[in-house]
C-alpha positions as CSV (number, residue, x, y, z in Angstrom):
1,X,42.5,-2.0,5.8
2,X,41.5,1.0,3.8
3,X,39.5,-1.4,1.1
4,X,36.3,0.5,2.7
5,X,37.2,4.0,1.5
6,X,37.7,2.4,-2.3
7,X,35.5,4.0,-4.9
8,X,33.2,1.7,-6.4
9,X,32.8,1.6,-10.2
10,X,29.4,1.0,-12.1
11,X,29.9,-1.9,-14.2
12,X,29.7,-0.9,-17.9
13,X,26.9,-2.3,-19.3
14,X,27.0,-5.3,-21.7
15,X,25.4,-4.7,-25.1
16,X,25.2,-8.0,-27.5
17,X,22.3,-7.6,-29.5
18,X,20.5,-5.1,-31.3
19,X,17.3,-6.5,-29.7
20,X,18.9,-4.2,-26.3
21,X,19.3,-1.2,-27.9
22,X,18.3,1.5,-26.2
23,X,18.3,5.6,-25.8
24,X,21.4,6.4,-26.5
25,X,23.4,3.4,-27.9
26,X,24.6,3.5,-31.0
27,X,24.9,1.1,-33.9
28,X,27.9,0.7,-36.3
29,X,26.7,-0.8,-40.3
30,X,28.7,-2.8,-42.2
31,X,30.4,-0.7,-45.5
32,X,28.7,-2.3,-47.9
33,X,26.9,-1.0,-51.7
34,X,23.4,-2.3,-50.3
35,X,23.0,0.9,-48.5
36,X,22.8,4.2,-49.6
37,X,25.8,6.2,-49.5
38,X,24.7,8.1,-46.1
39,X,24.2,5.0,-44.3
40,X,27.0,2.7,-45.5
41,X,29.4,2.1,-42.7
42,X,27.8,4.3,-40.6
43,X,27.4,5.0,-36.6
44,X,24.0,5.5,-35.9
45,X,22.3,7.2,-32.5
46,X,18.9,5.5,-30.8
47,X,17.3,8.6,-30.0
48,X,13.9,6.8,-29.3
49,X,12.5,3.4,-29.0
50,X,8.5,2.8,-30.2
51,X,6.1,0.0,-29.8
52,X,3.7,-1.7,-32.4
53,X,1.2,-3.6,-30.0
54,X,-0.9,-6.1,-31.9
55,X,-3.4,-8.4,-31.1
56,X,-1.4,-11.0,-29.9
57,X,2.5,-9.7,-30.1
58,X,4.2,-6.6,-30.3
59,X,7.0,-5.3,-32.3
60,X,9.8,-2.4,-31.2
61,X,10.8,0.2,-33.7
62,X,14.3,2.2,-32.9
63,X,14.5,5.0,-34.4
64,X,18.3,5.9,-35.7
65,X,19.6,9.2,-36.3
66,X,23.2,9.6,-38.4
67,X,25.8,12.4,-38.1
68,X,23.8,14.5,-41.0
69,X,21.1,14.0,-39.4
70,X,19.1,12.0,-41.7
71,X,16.5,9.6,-39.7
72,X,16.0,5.8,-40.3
73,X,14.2,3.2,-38.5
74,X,15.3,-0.6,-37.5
75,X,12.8,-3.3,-36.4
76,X,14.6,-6.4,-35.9
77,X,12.9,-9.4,-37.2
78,X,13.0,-13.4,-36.4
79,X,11.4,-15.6,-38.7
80,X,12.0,-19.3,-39.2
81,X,15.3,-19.3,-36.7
82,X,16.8,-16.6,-38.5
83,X,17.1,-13.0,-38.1
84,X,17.1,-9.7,-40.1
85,X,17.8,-5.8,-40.0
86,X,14.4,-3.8,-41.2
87,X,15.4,-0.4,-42.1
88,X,13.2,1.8,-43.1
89,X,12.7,5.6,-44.5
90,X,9.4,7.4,-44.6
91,X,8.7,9.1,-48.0
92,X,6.2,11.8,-48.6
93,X,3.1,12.0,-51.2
94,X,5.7,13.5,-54.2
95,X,8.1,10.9,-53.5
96,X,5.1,8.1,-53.9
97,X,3.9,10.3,-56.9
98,X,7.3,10.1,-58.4
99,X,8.1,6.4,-57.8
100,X,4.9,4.7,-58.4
101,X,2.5,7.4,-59.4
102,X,-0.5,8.3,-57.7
103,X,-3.0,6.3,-59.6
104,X,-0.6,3.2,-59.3
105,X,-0.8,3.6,-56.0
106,X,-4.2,4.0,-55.4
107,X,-5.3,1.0,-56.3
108,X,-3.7,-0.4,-53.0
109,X,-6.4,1.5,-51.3
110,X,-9.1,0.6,-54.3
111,X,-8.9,-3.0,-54.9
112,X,-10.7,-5.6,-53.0
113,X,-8.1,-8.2,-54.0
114,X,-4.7,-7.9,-52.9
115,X,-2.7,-5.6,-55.1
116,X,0.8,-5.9,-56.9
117,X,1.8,-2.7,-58.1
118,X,5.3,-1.9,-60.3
119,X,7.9,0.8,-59.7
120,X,7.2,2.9,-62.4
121,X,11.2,5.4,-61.8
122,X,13.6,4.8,-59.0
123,X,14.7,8.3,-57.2
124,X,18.7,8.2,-57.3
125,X,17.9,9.1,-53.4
126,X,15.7,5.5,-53.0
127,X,17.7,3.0,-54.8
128,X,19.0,0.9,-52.6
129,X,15.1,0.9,-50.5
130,X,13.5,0.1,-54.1
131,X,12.7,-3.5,-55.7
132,X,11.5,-3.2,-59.3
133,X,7.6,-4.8,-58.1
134,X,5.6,-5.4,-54.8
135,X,3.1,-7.6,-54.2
136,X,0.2,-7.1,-50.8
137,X,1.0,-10.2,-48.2
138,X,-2.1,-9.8,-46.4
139,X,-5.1,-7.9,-46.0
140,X,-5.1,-4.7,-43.9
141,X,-4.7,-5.5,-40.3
142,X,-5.2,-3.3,-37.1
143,X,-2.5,-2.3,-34.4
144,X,-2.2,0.2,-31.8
145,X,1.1,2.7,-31.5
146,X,2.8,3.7,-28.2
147,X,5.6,6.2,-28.3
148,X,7.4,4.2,-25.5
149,X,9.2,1.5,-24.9
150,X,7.4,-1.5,-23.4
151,X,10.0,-4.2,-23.5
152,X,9.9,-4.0,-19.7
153,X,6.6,-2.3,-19.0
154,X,3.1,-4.8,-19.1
155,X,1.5,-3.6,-22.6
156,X,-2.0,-2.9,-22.0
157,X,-4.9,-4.6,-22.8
158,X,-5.0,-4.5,-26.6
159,X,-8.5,-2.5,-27.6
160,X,-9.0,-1.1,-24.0
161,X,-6.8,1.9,-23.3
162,X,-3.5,3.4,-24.7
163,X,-2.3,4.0,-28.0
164,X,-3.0,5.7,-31.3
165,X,-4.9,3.3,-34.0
166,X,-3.6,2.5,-37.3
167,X,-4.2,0.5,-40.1
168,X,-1.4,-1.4,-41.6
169,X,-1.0,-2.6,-45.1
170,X,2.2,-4.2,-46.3
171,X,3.8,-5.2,-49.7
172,X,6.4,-7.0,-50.6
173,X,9.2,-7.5,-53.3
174,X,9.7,-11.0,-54.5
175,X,12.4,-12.2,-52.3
176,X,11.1,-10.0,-49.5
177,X,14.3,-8.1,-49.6
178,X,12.1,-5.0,-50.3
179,X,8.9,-3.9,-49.2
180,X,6.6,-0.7,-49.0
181,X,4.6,-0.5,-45.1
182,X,1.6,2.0,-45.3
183,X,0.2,3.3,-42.2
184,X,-3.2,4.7,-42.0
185,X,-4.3,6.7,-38.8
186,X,-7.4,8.1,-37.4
187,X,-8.9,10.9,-39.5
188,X,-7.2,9.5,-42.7
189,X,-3.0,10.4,-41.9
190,X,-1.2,8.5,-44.5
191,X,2.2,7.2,-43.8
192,X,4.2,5.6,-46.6
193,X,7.6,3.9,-45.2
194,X,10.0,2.0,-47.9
195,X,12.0,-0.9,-46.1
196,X,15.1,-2.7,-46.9
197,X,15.5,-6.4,-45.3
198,X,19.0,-7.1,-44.5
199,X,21.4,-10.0,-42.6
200,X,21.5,-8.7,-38.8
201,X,25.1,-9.2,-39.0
202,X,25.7,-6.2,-41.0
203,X,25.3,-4.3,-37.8
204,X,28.7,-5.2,-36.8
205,X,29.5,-3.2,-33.6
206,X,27.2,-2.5,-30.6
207,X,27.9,0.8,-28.5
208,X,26.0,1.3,-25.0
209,X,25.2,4.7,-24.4
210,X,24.1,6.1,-20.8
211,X,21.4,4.2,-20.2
212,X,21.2,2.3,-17.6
């Protein structure tokens, strides 16, 4: 008779797939020697979740924070019924000077055709996020950025309103294990990201966070 007065718990939420992630959840990796030391078996935080809006489909880009406080970013990718972890790590202009050299990499920029360029020394730091060549896929495509999370919001109209433009030009290694993602924003900003293609089952535990 006093089932009324009973407290009523909120149901945990269920988190199955890194797809869900949101603010908050966290991410466990697999202990494994094809990641770099600080990300090897690590918990990672979502501390914010970003949209790539494209012409005709839009990507989501978590970004990760570890314990030390180092930043990486996932984008989880389906292709061809299967799907893969994309982390990546931003590097800055000494880090493309010291890896590829400045010339090498100019030709990215330079070329009409579509370049392959050669990792001329690999950083102790960017080993694991290194192949030993990269070759363009594609030419350089247009897409529109949005600091916020649309996987439940209506994205709007691509060209019409929202967003910060930026050019994208991506390389790859070989087996597409590897591959350099260059992003070029109004008034000329250069962002060089290195990215390193792995099974989505090395994330092996899922952690909900707060959100609802």
């Amino acid at each position: 008779m006093f089932g009324f007065f009973k407290s009523k718990k909120t149901p945990v939420r269920q988190l199955n797939h890194p797809s869900k992630l949101k603010i908050g959840d966290m991410l466990t990796l697999i202990d494994s020697f094809a990641y770099p030391q600080w990300l090897k078996g690590q918990t990672l935080k979502v501390t914010d979740v970003q949209t790539y809006q494209y012409k005709q489909s839009a990507e989501y880009e978590f970004v990760l924070e570890s314990d030390s406080g180092k930043i990486v970013f996932l984008q989880i990718e389906r292709e061809d019924g299967e799907e893969y972890a994309n982390f990546s790590i931003k590097i800055q202009r000494d880090d493309v000077d010291s890896i590829f050299t400045l010339d090498e990499f100019a030709r990215i920029f330079d070329e009409e055709a579509l370049t392959h360029i050669t990792t001329q020394n690999t950083p102790e730091q960017f080993e694991r996020f290194l192949a030993p060549s990269y070759q363009q896929t594609e030419a350089p495509y247009v897409c529109y950025f949005h600091n916020q999370d649309y996987r439940n919001l209506s994205l709007p109209r691509y060209q019409e309103q929202g967003g910060e433009t930026c050019e994208i030009i991506h390389l790859a290694s070989d087996d597409e294990s590897h591959s350099i993602n260059i992003e070029v924003w109004d008034g000329g900003d250069t962002e060089v990201s290195l990215t390193l293609t792995r099974p989505i089952s090395d994330i092996s535990e899922l952690f909900p966070g707060d959100a609802a």
